[in-house]
C-alpha positions in Angstrom: 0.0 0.0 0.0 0.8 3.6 -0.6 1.8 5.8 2.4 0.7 9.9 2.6 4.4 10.9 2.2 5.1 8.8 -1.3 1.8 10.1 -2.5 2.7 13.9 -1.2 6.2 14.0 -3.7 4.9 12.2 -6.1 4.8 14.5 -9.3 1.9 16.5 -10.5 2.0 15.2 -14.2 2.6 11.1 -12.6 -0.6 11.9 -10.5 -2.7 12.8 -13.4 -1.7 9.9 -15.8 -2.2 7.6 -13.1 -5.9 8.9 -13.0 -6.3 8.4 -16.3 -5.1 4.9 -16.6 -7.2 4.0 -13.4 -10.5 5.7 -15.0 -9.7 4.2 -18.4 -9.4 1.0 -16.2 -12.5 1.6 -14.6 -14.6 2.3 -17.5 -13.7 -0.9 -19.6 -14.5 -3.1 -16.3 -18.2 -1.1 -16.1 -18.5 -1.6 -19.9 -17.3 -5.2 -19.3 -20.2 -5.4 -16.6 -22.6 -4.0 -19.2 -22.4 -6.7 -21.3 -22.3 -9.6 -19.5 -25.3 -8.4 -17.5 -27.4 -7.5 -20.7 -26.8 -11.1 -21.9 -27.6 -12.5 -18.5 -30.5 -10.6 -18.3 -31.6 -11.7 -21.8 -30.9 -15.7 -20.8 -33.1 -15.0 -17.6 -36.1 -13.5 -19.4 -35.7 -16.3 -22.2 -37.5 -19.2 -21.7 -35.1 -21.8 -22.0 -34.4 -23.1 -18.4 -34.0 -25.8 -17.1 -36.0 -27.8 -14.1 -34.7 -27.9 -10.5 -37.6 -30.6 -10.1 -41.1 -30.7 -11.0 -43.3 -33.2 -12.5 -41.1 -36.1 -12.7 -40.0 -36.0 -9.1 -43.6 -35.5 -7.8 -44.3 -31.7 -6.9 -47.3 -30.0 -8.1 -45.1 -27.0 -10.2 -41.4 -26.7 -11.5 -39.1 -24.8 -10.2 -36.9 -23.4 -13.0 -33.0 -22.9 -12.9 -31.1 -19.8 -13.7 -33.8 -17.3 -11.8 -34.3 -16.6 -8.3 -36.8 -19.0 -6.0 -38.1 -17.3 -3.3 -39.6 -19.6 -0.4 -41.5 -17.7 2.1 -42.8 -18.9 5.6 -44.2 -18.1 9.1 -41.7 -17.5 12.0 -43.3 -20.9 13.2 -42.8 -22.9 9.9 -39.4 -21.7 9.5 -38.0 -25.3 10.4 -40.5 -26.9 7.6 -39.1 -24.1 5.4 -35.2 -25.5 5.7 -36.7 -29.2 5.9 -38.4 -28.1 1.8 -34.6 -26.3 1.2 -33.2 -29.3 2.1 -35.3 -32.1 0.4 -35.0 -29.5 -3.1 -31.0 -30.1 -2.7 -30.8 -33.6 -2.5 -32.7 -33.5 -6.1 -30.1 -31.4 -7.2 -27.0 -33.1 -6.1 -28.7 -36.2 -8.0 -29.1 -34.2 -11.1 -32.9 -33.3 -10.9 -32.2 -30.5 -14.5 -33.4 -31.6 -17.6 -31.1 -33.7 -19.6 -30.5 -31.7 -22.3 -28.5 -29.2 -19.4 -25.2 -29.9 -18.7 -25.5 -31.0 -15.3 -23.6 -29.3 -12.3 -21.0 -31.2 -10.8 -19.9 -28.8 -7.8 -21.7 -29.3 -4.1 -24.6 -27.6 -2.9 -24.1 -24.9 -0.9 -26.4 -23.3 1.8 -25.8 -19.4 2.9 -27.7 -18.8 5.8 -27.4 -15.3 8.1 -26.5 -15.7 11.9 -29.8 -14.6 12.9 -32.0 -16.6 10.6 -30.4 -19.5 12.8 -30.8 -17.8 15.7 -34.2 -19.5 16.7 -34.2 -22.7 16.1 -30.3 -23.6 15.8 -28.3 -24.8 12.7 -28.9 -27.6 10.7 -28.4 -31.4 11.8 -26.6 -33.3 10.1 -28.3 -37.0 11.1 -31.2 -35.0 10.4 -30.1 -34.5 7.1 -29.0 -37.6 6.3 -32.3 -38.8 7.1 -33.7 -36.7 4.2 -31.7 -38.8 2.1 -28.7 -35.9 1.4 -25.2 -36.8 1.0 -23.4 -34.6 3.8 -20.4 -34.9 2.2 -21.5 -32.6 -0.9 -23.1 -29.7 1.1 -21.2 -26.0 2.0 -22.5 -24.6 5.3 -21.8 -21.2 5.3 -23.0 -19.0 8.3 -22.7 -15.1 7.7 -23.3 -12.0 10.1 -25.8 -10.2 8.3 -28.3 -10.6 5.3 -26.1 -7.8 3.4 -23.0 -10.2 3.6 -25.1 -13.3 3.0 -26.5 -12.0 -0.2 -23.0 -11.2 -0.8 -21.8 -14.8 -0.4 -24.9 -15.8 -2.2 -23.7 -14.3 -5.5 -20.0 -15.0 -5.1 -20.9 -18.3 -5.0 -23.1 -17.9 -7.9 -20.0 -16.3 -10.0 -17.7 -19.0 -8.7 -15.5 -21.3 -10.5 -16.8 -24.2 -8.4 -19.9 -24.6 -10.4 -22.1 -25.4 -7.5 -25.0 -28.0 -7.8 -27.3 -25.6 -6.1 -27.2 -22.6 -4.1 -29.5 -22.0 -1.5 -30.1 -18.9 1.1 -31.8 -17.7 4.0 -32.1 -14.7 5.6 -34.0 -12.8 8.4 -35.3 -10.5 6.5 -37.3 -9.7 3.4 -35.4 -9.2 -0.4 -35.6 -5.9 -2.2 -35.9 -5.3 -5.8 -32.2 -4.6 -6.5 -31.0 -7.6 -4.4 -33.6 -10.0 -6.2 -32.3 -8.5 -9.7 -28.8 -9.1 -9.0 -29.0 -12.9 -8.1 -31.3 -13.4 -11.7 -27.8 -12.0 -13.0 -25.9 -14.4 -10.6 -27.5 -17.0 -11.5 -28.6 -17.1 -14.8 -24.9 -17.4 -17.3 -24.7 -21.2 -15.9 -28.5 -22.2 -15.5 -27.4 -22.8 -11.3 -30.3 -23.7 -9.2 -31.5 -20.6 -6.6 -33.8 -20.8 -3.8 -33.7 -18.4 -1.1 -35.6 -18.4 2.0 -36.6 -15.1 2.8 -38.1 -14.1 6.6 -41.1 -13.3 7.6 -41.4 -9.3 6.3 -40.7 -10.8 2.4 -44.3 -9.9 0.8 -42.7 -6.5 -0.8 -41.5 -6.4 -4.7 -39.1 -8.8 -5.8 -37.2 -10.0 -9.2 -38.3 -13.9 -8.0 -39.2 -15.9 -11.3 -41.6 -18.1 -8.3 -42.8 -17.7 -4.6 -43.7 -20.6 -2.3 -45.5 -20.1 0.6 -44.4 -23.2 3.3 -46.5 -24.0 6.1 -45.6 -27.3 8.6 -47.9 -30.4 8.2 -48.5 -33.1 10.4 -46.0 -36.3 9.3 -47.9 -39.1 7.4 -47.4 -42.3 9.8 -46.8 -46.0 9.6 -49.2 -48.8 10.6 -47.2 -48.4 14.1 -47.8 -45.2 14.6 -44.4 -44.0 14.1 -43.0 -41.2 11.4 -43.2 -42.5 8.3 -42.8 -39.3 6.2 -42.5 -35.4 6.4 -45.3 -33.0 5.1 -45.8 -29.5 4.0 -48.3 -27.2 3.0 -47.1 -25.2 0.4 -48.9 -22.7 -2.1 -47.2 -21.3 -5.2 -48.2 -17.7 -4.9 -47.1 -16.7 -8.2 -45.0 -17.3 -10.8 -43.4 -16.0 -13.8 -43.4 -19.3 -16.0 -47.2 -19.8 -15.5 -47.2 -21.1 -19.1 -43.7 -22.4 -19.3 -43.0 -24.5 -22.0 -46.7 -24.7 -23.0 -46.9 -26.4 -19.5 -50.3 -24.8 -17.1 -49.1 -26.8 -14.1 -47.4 -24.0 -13.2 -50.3 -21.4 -11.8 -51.1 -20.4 -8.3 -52.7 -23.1 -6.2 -52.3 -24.9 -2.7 -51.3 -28.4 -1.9 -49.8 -31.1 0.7 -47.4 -32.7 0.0 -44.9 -35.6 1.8 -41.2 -36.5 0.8 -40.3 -40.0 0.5 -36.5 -40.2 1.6 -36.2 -43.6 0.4 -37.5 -43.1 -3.4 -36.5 -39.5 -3.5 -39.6 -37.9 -4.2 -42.0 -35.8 -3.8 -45.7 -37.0 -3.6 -49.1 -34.8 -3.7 -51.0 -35.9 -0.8 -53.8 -33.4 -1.6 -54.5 -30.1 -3.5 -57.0 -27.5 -2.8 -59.6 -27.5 -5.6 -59.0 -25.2 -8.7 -56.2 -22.5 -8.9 -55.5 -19.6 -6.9 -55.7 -17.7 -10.2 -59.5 -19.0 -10.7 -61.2 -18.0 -7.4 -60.5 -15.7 -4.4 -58.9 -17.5 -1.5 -61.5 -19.4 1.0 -61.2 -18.3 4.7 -59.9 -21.4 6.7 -58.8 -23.7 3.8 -55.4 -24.0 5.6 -57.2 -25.4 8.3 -59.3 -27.7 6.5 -56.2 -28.9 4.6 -54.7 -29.4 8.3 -57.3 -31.5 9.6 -56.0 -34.2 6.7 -54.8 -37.6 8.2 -52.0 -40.3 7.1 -53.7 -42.8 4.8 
């Protein structure tokens, strides 16, 4: 580094070339920026994406690669929320794209701020394993504010390592600009992004999809014992609501369970019609919660 006293003798005519070269510098790295985010933008608003999973591993709507996935949840549900983060990652480590994608070969990582842990602790790993994910291909990485996580989040993105998936959680809500900037992020190499906002994250956002999860009671064995995790979840909008030619993707509301053996999602049972069709029903959540195993 420079000190003061170098910089005070140094002469007038060497201080102004060495502006120029710097602003010169500067100005091919912003017209560099320019570019790469104009075609990143234009492979995020084409529709040529890939599947994080969908139909063929059992949920009710896809989940497309290269844009931002926004999961949103109660205070409460937060637990069910990183349970669905986590069941969404082993399908990527076991190459849930579509096959005409290269697939990713990196390991899934999972940014998470400090105080999005705070509550209800970090994730555990026999926990994990149980979910069916290999252990040995996830990044933990624990941040001390949302401002560095997002940070993180699209380093990682930009990275060399060519992650499977990236996934994030924060205590608070995204903004426009933040939401923008991961599409960027994310969308040169078609990398999987979900991010779990908090509980303040109903403002504007660059999302491509927002799910809504809610905790479900666990479907149960003959024996009474846990046979397999639920949620509630609700696709509250999304941009692909025609992808592909595909209308599975609109607004609607469903249980679903995860089967850690097979992989896979299963619809346990969907609210009738689409959230697009009709207003919403005052206590369907708790009708839908009143569902047994079996």
């Amino acid at each position: 580094m420079r000190c003061l006293t170098n910089l005070d003798h140094a002469p007038a005519r060497k201080t102004a070339a060495s502006t120029q070269e710097r602003l010169a510098a500067l100005r091919k790295a912003v017209d560099g920026l320019q570019a790469e985010g104009a075609e990143a933008q234009a492979g995020a608003v084409a529709p040529r994406h890939g599947r994080l999973c969908g139909p063929d591993w059992g949920l009710p709507a896809e989940l497309p690669c290269g844009v931002l996935n926004e999961v949103v949840a109660a205070h409460a549900d937060r637990p069910a929320a990183f349970g669905f983060l986590f069941t969404l990652t082993v399908l990527s480590l076991e190459g849930g794209l579509d096959r005409d994608l290269e697939l990713q070969a990196g390991p899934a990582v999972l940014v998470a701020a400090r105080r999005a842990l705070a509550d209800f602790g970090d994730p555990y790993g026999h926990g994990l394993a149980q979910l069916g994910l290999d252990l040995g291909r996830l990044i933990l990485v624990e941040t001390r504010t949302d401002k560095d996580a997002l940070w993180a989040i699209e380093e990682t993105l930009r990275s060399e390592a060519r992650p499977a998936m990236v996934a994030g959680a924060l205590a608070g809500g995204l903004d426009l600009t933040s939401s923008r900037r991961l599409n960027l992020a994310a969308a040169p190499r078609h990398t999987p992004l979900v991010l779990l906002s908090g509980t303040k994250a109903v403002g504007t956002s660059a999302a491509a999809a927002r799910w809504r999860i809610a905790a479900a009671p666990a479907a149960r064995d003959r024996f009474g014992a846990l046979a397999a995790p639920r949620w509630h979840v609700t696709l509250e909008r999304s941009r692909f609501g025609n992808h592909r030619g595909r209308p599975m993707n609109r607004p609607g509301a469903w249980l679903i369970e995860w089967n850690h053996v097979a992989h896979r999602f299963r619809v346990v049972a969907g609210l009738a019609g689409c959230l697009a069709d009709r207003p919403p029903v005052a206590g369907a959540g708790q009708d839908l919660g009143r569902l047994r195993a079996g």
